[in-house]
Residue, then its C-alpha position, 0 to 999 in steps of 0.5 A: x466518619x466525617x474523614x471516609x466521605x472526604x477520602x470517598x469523595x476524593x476518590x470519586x473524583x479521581x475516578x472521574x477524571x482517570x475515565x475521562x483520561x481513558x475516554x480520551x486517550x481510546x479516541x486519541x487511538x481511534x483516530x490514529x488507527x484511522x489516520x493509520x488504514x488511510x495511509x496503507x490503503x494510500x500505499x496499496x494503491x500508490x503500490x498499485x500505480x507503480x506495478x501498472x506503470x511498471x507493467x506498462x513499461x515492461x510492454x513497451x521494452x519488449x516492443x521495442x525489443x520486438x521492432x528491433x529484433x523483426x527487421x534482422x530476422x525478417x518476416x519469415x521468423x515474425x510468422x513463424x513465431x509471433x511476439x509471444x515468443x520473443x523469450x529468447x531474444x534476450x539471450x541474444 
């Protein structure tokens, strides 16, 4: 009898320290779950930043496409079609 309490009492404590091993490893994973969802929404939104200033330069070459295009083709083609037209340009 004396030999089964020390191989449950060994037991128990085994237990004991494989449930702290887990509780520390899930928060160990909590963490880096949420290191992880921190860097992806750093990424969206350095995503996001790169699209804009693409968008933003994108709009500043077609200008300039415009500004070079207007004063050989003359106003007459500025009224005619607008810069919303400007599509075929850059097949010229």
């Amino acid at each position: 009898m004396h030999e089964m309490d020390k191989a449950r009492r060994r037991l128990e404590l085994e237990k004991e320290e494989l449930q702290a091993a887990l509780e520390e490893a899930e928060s160990a994973l909590e963490i880096e779950e949420a290191k992880v969802a921190q860097a992806q929404l750093e990424v969206a939104a350095i995503k996001s930043d790169i699209d804009r200033r693409l968008a933003e330069k994108d709009e500043e070459f077609e200008n300039t496409r415009y500004r070079a295009y207007i004063p050989r083709a003359g106003f007459s083609w500025w009224r005619a079609w607008g810069p919303g037209h400007l599509g075929s340009l850059g097949r010229l």
